[in-house]
ChimeraX commands (.cxc) that place a marker at each C-alpha (Angstrom):
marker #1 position -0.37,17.98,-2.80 radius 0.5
marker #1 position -0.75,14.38,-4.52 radius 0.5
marker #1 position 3.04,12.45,-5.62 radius 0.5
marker #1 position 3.10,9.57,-7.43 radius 0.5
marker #1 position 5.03,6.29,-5.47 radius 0.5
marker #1 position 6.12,2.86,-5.90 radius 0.5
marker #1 position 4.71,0.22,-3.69 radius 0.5
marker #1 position 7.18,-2.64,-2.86 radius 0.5
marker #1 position 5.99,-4.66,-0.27 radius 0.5
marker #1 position 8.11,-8.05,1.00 radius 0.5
marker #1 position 5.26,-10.91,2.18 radius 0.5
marker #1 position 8.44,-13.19,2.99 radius 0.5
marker #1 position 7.78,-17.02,1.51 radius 0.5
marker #1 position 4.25,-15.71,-0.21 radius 0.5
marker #1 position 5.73,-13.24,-2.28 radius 0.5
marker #1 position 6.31,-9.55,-2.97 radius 0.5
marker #1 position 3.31,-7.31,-3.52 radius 0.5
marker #1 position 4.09,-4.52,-5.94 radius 0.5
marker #1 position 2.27,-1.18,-7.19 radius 0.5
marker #1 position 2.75,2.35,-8.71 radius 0.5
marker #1 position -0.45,4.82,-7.55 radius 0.5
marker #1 position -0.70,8.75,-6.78 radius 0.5
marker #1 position -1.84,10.14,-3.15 radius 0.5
marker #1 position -1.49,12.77,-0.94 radius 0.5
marker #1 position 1.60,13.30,0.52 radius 0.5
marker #1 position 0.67,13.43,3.70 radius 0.5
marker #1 position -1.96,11.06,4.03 radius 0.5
marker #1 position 1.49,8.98,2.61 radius 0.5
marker #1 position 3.79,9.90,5.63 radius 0.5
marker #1 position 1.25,9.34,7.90 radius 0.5
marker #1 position 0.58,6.36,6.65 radius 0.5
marker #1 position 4.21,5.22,7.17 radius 0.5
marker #1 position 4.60,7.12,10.78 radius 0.5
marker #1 position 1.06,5.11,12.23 radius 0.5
marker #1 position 2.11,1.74,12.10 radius 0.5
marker #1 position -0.91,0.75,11.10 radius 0.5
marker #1 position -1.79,-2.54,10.05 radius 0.5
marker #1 position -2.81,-2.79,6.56 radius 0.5
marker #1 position -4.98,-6.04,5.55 radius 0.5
marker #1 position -4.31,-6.97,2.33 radius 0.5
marker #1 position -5.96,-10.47,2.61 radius 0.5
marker #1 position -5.55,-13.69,0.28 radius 0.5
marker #1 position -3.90,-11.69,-2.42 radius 0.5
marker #1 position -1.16,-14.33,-2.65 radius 0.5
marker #1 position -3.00,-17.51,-3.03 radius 0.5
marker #1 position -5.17,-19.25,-0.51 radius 0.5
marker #1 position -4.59,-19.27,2.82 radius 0.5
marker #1 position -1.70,-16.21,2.55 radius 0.5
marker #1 position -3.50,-13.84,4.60 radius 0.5
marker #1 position -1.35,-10.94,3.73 radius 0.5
marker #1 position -0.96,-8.31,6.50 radius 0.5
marker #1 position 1.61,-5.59,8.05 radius 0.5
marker #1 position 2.13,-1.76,8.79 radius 0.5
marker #1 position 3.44,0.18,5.94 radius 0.5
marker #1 position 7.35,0.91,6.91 radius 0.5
marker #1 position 9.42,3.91,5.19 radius 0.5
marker #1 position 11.04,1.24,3.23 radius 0.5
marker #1 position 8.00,-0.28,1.66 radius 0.5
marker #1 position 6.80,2.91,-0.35 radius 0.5
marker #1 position 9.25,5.00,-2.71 radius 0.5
marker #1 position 8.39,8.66,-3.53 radius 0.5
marker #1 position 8.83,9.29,-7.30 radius 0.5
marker #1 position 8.12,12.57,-8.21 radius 0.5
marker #1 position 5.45,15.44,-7.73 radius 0.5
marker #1 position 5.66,17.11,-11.29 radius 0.5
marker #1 position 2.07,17.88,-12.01 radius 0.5
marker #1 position 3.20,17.03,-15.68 radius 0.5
marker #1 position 3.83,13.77,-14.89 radius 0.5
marker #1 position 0.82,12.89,-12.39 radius 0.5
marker #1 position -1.54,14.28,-14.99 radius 0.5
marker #1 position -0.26,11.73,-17.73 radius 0.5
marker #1 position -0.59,8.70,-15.19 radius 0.5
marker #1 position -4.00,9.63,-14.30 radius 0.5
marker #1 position -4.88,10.55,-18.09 radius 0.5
marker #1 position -3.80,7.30,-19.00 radius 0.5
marker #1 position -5.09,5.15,-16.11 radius 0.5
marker #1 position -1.38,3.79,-15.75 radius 0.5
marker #1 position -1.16,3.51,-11.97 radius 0.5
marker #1 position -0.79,-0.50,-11.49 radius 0.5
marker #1 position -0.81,-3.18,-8.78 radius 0.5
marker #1 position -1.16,-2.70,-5.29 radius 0.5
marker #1 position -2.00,0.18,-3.53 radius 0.5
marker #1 position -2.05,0.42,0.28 radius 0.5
marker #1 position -4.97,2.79,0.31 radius 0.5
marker #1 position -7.25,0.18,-0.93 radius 0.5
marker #1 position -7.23,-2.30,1.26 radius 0.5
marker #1 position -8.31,-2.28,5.28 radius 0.5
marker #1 position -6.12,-0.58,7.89 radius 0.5
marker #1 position -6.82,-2.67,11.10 radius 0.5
marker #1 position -5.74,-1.82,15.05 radius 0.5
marker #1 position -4.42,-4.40,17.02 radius 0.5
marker #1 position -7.64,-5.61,18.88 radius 0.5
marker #1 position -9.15,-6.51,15.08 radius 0.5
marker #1 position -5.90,-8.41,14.50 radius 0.5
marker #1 position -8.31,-11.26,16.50 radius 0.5
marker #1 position -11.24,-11.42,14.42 radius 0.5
marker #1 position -8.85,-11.70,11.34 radius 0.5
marker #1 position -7.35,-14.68,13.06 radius 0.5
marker #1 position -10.43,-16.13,13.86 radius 0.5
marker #1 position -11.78,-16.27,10.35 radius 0.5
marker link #1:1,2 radius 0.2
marker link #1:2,3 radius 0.2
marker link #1:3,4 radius 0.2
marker link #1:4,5 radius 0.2
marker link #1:5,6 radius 0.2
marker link #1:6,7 radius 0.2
marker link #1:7,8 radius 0.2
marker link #1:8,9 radius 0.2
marker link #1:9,10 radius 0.2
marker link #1:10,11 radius 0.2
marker link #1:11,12 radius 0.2
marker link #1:12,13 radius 0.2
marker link #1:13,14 radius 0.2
marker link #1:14,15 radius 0.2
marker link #1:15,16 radius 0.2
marker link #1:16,17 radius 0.2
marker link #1:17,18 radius 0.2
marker link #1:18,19 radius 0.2
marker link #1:19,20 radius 0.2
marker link #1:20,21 radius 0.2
marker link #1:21,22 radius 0.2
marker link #1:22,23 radius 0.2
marker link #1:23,24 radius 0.2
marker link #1:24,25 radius 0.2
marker link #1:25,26 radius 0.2
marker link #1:26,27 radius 0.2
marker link #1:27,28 radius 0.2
marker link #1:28,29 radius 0.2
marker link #1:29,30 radius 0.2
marker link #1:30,31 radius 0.2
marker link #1:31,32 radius 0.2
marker link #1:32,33 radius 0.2
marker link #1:33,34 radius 0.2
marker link #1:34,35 radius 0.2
marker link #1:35,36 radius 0.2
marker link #1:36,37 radius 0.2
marker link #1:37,38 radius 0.2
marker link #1:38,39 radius 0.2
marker link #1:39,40 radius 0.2
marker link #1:40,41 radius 0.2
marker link #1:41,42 radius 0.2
marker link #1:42,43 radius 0.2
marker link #1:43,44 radius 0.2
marker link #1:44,45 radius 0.2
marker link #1:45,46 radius 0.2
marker link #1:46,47 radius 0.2
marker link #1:47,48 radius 0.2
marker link #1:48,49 radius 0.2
marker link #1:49,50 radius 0.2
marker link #1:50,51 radius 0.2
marker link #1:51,52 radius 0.2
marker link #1:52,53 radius 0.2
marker link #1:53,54 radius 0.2
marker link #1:54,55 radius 0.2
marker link #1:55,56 radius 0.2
marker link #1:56,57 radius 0.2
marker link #1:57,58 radius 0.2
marker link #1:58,59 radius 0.2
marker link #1:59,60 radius 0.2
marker link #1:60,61 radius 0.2
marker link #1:61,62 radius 0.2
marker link #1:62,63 radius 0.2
marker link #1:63,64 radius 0.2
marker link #1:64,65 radius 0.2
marker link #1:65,66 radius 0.2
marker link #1:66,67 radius 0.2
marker link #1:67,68 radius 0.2
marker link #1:68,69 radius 0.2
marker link #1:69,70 radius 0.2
marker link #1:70,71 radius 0.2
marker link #1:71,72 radius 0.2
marker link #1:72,73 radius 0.2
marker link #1:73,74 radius 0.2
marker link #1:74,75 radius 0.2
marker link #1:75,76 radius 0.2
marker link #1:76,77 radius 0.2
marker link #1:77,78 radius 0.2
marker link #1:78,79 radius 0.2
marker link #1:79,80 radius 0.2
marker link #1:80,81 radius 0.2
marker link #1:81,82 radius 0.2
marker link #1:82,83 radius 0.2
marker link #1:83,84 radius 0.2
marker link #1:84,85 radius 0.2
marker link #1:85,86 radius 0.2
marker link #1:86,87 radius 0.2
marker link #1:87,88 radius 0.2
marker link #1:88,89 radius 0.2
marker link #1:89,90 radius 0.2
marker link #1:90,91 radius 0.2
marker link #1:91,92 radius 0.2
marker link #1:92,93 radius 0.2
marker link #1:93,94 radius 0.2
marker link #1:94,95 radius 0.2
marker link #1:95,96 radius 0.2
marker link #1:96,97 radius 0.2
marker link #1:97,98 radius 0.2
marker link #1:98,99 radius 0.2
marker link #1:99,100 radius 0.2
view
C-alpha cells in the first residue's frame, strides 16, 4: 500500500532539504527503522556533501486516500527531495565518500 509523505530534512548550516513523494509504506518504515545512511551529495552547493539516516522525524505521513495519491501522480505534483532517489550507503562506504 503506497501513502503520500512530506520530506523535511535539517542539513544544519547548509540548509533544509524538503520534498512531497508517494511510496510504500513499508519500504517507508523500514527506511526510518535501518538507520541507513542516505547520500544525498552536493545538493546544497559545493562542497556540502549532504548525508544522514532517515529518522522518524524527518518524514511525515500524509494520507493514504487512493483519491488523493491518484491526483498527485495524475498531475506529476510530487516535488523536491525524495529519499528513495538518492544512494543508501553502510558504514564501511562512508570512507570512499570521504575520500572523494
Amino acid at each position: 500500500m503506497k501513502a503520500l509523505y512530506k520530506f523535511h530534512f535539517d542539513c544544519g548550516k547548509n540548509g533544509v532539504l524538503y520534498g512531497l513523494f508517494i511510496e510504500d509504506i513499508e519500504k517507508v518504515d523500514e527506511l526510518m527503522d535501518s538507520g541507513r545512511i542516505i547520500y544525498f551529495g552536493e545538493v546544497l552547493g559545493k562542497n556540502s556533501d549532504i548525508m544522514g539516516p532517515i529518522e522518524e522525524e524527518d518524514i511525515t505521513f500524509i494520507t493514504d486516500d487512493e483519491k488523493v495519491l491518484a491526483i498527485i501522480d495524475h498531475f506529476n505534483l510530487s516535488t523536491g527531495f525524495n529519499p528513495f532517489d538518492y544512494n543508501q550507503v553502510e558504514d564501511d562506504d562512508l570512507e570512499d565518500i570521504d575520500d572523494e
